[in-house]
C-alpha positions, 0 to 999 in steps of 0.5 A: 489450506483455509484453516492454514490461511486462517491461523496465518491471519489470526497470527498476523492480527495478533501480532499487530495488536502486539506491537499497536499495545507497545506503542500506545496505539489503537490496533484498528488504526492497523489495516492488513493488506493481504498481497495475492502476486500469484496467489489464486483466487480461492485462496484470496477468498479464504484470506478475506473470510478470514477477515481481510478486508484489503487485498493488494495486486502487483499487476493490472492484467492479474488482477482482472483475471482474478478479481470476478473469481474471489468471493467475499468483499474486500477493496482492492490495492495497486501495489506494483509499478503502472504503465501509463498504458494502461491507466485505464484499466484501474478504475474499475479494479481498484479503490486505491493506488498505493503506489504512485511514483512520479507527476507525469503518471500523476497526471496520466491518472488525473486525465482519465480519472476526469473522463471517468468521473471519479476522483481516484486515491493514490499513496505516493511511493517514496524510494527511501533508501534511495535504489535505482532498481526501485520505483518511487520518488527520491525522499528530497523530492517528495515535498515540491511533488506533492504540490504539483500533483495537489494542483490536479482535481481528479486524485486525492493524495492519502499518504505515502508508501515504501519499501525499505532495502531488504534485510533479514533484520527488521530492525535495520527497517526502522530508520526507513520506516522513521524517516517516511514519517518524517516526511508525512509530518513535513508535508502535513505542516505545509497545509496543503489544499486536498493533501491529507496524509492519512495512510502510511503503507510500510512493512511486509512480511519481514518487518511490519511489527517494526513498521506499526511501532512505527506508525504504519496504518497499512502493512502488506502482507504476502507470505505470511498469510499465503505462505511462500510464492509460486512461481 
């Protein structure tokens, strides 16, 4: 399995230097985030020795359980929908949260993050193909929500993320893909105070060449690298 795992990534890094070379791009402006939902800790320490710097967990309770059994250094993502309940439990586990969806978490963050003493990253997730069975904010929102979670100290707002509606055509992401850069670009020409729109998390498995074409720093990637889920 760790020579599977390892190929996988080898490919995975391949392909992104392909699509980085197609579009005029430096392949280091490409981070894999490597998503380990039901994926055990050896195999996510073959992942990173591998040469995966970022690992991206769904679940708080998940990755404490995993995250003290995973050798190799690697930061560590939240990618899934957090409960306000358990906001304090991030900090210890995670470098980042790509997946903030509305101000009230914002400021549930914000909160704890001052009694922690740590000024917290986050990426906002935008729902861009606007699905009521996602999580994130609507595209039309997202510029007045920016503002308001600017006003809080103890999170920096470093990009945005999304999930496109699911196809097995990767050409049908791209539109999605296109206007989540739109959107950065909205908001960047605002110059707001402590917003600096870095990252542009996009593309999975089944689209994130299509996703680095189109501007992606970080892609997530499961399948491809850990092969089919558990279960």
């Amino acid at each position: 399995m760790e020579n599977e795992i390892r190929k996988n990534v080898e490919s995975i890094f391949k392909r992104v230097k392909d699509a980085c070379h197609r579009t005029g791009r430096d392949s280091k402006s490409v981070r894999i985030v490597g998503v380990s939902k039901t994926v055990s800790a050896e195999k996510i320490s073959e992942a990173i020795a591998a040469g995966i710097t970022i690992i991206g967990e769904n679940r708080v309770q998940e990755a404490r359980d995993k995250i003290t059994s995973v050798q190799g250094n690697a930061e560590w993502h939240l990618i899934g929908h957090l409960q306000k309940n358990k906001v304090k439990y991030i900090f210890d586990l995670f470098q980042m949260m790509e997946s903030l969806d509305s101000l009230d978490l914002a400021k549930a963050i914000d909160n704890r993050a001052e009694k922690e003493t740590v000024v917290f990253p986050v990426l906002i997730e935008v729902n861009v193909g606007e699905e009521k069975s996602k999580s994130g904010l609507l595209p039309k929102t997202v510029l007045e929500s920016v503002k308001e979670m600017a006003r809080l100290k103890w999170i920096r707002i470093r990009g945005l993320m999304a999930v496109p509606p699911y196809s097995e055509n990767p050409e049908d992401s791209r539109s999605y893909f296109r206007h989540l850069g739109e959107i950065q670009r909205e908001i960047e020409a605002e110059g707001i105070d402590e917003v600096e729109l870095q990252e542009l998390s996009m593309g999975m498995t089944n689209d994130f060449e299509v996703a680095v074409e189109e501007g992606a720093t970080l892609v997530r990637i499961g399948r491809a690298i850990f092969g089919e889920r558990q279960n």
